[in-house]
Structures are given as C-alpha cells and as structure tokens.
C-alpha positions in Angstrom: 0.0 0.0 0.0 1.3 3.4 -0.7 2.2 5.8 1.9 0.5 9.2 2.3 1.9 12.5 1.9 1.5 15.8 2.5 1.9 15.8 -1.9 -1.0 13.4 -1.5 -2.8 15.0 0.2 -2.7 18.3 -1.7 -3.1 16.8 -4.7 -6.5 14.6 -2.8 -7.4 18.7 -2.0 -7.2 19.9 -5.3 -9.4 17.5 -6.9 -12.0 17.5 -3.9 -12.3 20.9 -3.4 -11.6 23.9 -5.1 -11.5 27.8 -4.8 -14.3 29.2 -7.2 -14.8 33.2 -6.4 -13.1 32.7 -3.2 -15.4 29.7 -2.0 -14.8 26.3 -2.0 -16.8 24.3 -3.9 -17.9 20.9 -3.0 -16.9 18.6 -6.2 -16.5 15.0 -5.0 -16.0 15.0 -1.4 -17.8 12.8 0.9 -18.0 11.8 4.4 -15.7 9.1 4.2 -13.0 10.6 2.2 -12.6 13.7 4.2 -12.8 11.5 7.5 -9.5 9.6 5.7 -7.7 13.1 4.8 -8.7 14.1 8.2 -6.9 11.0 10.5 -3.6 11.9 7.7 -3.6 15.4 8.9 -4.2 14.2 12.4 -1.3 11.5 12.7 0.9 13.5 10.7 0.0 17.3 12.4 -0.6 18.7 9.3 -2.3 21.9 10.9 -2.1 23.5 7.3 -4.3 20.8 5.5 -6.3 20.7 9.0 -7.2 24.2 8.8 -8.2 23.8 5.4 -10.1 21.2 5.5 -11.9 22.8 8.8 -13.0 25.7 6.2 -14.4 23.2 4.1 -16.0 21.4 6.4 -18.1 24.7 8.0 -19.0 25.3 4.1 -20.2 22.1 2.8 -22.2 21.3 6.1 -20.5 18.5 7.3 -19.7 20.2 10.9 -22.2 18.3 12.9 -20.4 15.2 12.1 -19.2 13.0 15.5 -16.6 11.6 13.4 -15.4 14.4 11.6 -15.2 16.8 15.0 -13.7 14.3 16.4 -10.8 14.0 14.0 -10.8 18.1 13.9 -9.9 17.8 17.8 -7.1 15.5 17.1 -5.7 17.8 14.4 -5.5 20.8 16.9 -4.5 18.3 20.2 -1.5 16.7 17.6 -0.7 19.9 16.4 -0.4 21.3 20.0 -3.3 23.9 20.1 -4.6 22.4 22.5 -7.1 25.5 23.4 -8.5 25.4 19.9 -8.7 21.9 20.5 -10.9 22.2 23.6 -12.7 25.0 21.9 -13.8 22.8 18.9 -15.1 20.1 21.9 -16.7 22.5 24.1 -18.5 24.1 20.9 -19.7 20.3 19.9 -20.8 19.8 23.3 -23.2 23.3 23.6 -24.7 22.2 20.5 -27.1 19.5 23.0 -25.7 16.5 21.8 -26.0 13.5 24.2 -23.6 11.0 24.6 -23.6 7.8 22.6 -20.7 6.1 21.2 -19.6 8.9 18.4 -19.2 11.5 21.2 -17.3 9.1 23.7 -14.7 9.8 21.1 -14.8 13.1 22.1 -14.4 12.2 25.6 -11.4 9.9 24.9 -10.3 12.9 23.0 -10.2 15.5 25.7 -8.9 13.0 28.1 -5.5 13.4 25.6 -5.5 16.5 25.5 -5.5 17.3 29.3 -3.4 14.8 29.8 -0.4 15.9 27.3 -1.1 20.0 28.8 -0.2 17.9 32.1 2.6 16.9 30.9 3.7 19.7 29.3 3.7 19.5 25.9 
C-alpha cells in the first residue's frame, strides 16, 4: 500500500475541493474521504491541510459530524493547540448532543489532551 503525503494530500485537496470566487466548492467529497484526509492530517500534524479542511467542512455542512469533529480535535490536540482543540469540543458539546458512542470519542479525545497539557507539551 502506498504511503500518504502531504503531496498526496494536496493533490487529494485539489481534486475535492476547489477555490471558485473565493469559495470552496464541493466537487466529489464525501464523508468518508474527508474523515480519511482528516486522521492523515491528524497523525501527521498537518495543521495547514487541517485548517483547510476545517473551512471546508463549516462550508459544505459537514460540521455536525461526530466523526469528523472528532478527527478536527485531534488535528489541533497533535498539532499542540490544545485551546482550539478544547474549543472545537466545548462548541460540539453546547450544541445538546447526548452522549452515545460517536461523542465518547470526544471524551477519549479531551482525556489526551488534558493529559499531554499535564505533561507539558
């Protein structure tokens, strides 16, 4: 299997979403590939590509995804904004959404994150 790369990646953003009139428009991009892009960026800290794809995701509507805002967290926590991070969870949580399995993610998330400011990092 190939490895992912930031080249990959850009390339994957170029063909999924593009600048039209200085908005992005939504071309081929589902759920599932973004979720993909979005672990990469995650594991990687590829806050560039993260905070792209965060853009993208506020415009094509795909915000009030559990997956999604919970591999947005782990951009920022990996990254080491780790106040945006807590933002982004905090934001989630406002918006009234209980607590199934999706959002124990953002649990185990936050867990992380105070845990590595703990440390120090």
């Amino acid at each position: 299997m190939p490895k992912r790369t930031s080249t990959g990646v850009s390339t994957y953003l170029r063909k999924t979403g593009t600048r039209e009139n200085g908005d992005y428009a939504r071309n081929d991009l589902d759920i599932s590939h973004l979720i993909s892009i979005l672990k990469f960026c995650g594991g990687e800290g590829c806050l560039e590509f993260g905070r792209t794809y965060h853009g993208l995701i506020a415009k094509t509507g795909f915000d009030g995804d559990e997956f999604v805002n919970t591999n947005l967290i782990d951009i920022y926590a990996n990254c080491g904004l780790f106040e945006e991070a807590l933002r982004l969870f905090m934001n989630y949580e406002s918006w009234g959404n209980k607590l199934n399995s999706y959002t124990y993610s953002f649990k185990l998330a936050i867990c992380r994150i105070l845990s590595a400011i703990e440390e120090g990092k």
